[in-house]
N, C-alpha and C positions, 0 to 999 in steps of 0.2 A: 182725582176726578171731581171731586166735592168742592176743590178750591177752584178750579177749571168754572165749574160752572157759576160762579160770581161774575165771573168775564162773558163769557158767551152760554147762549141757551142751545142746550142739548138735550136729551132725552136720555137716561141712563137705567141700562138692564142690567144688572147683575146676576150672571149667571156661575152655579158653583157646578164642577163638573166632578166633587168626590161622588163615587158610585155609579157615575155614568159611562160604561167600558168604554162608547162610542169617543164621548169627548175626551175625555181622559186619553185615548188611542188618538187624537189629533192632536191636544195641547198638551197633554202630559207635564214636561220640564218646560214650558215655555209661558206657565201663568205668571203674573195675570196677561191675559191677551185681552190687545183692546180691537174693537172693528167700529169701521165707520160706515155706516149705510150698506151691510152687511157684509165688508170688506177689509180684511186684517189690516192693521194699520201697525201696530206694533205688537212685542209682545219682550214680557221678561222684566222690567219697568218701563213705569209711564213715562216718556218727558213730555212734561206742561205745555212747555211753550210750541213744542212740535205739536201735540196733539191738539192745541188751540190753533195753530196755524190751520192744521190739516180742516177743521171743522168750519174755521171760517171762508176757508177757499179748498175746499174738495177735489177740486181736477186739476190742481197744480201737482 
């Protein structure tokens, strides 16, 4: 995500979901989970280039 943003400007949260039953009960086996514009976009590993496409053109 660190290297991602060299290329394009994003906004990055990082959220940990140890101790949180809730997220843990969503994401559990599927970190890290990435969202775009509060919208799962992948999850399990990142790919770069996908998640640069997605960010630069969102509704494709």
């Amino acid at each position: 995500m660190e290297s991602a943003k060299s290329e394009v400007d994003f906004d990055l949260e990082v959220v940990f979901i140890d101790g949180d039953a809730e997220l843990e009960k969503l994401y559990g086996e599927e970190v890290p989970v990435t969202m775009i514009n509060g919208q799962r976009h992948d999850y399990f590993r990142v790919d770069r280039a996908r998640f640069i496409a997605a960010v630069l053109h969102p509704h494709q």
